[in-house]
C-alpha positions in Angstrom: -22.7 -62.9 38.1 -21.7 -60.3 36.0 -23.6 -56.6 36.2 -23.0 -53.8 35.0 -25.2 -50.0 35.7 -25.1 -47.0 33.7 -26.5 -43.2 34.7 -26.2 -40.0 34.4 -25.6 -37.9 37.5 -28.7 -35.3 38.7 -27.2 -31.7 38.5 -27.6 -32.1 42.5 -25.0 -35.0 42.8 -22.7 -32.8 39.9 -23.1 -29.6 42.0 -22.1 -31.5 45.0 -18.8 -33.3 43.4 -18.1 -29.6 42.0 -18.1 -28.6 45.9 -15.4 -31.7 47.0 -13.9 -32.7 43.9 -11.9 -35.0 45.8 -14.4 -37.2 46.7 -14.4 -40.6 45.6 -17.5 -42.3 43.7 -15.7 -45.3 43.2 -15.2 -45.8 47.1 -18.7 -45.1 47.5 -20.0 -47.7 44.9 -17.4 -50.2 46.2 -18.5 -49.5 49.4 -22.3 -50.5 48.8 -21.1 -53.7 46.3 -19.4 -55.1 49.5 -21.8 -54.2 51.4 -24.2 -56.1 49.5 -21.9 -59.5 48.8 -19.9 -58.6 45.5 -17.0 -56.9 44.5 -16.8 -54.0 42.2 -15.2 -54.8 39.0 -14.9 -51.6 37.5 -15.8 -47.6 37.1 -15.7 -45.9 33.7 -17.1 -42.1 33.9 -19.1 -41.7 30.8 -20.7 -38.4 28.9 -23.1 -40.2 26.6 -26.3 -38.4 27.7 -24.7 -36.1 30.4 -22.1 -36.5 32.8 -22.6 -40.1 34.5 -20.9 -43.3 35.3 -20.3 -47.1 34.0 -20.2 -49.6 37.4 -19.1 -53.3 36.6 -19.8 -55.7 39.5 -19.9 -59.1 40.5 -22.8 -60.4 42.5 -23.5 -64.5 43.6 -27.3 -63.2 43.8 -29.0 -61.7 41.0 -31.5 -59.7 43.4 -28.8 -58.0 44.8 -28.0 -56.0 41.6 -31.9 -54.6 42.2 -31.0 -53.8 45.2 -27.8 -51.6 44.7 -29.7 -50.3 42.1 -32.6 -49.1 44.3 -30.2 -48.0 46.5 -28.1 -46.0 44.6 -31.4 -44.2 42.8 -32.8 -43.5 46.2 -29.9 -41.4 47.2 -31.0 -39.4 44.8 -27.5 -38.2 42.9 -28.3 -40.4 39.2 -31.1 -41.0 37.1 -32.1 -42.4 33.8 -30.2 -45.9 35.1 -30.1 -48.8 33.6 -29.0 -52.3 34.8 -27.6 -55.3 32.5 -27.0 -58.8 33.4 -23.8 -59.8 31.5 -23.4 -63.7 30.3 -20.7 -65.8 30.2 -20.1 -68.0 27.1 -20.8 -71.0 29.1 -24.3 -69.3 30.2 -25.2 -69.1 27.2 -24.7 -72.4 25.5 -26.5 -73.8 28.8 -29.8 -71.2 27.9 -29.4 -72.6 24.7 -29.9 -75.5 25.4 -32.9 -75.0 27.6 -34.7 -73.3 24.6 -34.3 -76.2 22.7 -36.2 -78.4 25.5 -38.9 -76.0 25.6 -39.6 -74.4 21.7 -42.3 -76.3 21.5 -44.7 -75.4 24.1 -45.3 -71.8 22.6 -46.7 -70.8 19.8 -46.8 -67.4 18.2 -49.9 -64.8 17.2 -51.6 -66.7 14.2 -50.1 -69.6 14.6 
């Protein structure tokens, strides 16, 4: 499964890659992805709201992408994330598909 995590970097985490610019944050992520079952996918560095990062990864379990998440807010270097569940084409046909079984058990305010 497809996931992708967006953040800006704390001005701790940019004063510390200002102090070893060499340092690799692509290792690092790849490093915890693996650690955690999946493979990283990709690493875009973004300035949208501030200097911060794009990671696209694929994880078998869904919980795991929580859990790189938590770990990668607990270390304290990014904030303001956000995590997103990317579908297939396939996925979506079969969620499709599901609604249709199901549309009929709810029923909307007023209704």
């Amino acid at each position: 499964m497809l996931f992708s995590i967006t953040c800006e970097y704390t001005p701790a985490a940019l004063n510390a890659m200002r102090e070893n610019p060499s340092s690799s944050r692509a290792e690092a992520v790849s490093n915890l992805i693996e650690a955690a079952g999946g493979k990283l996918v990709a690493v875009y560095f973004r300035n949208t709201n501030g200097p911060g990062a794009q990671v696209i990864f694929d994880v078998p379990d869904p919980q795991m992408a929580t859990a790189i998440t938590s770990v990668a807010v607990q270390g304290g270097g990014v904030q303001n994330v956000r995590v997103e569940r990317f579908f297939t084409q396939q996925e979506v046909f079969e969620v499709r598909e599901k609604v249709a079984k199901i549309r009929g058990a709810y029923k909307a305010p007023g209704q």
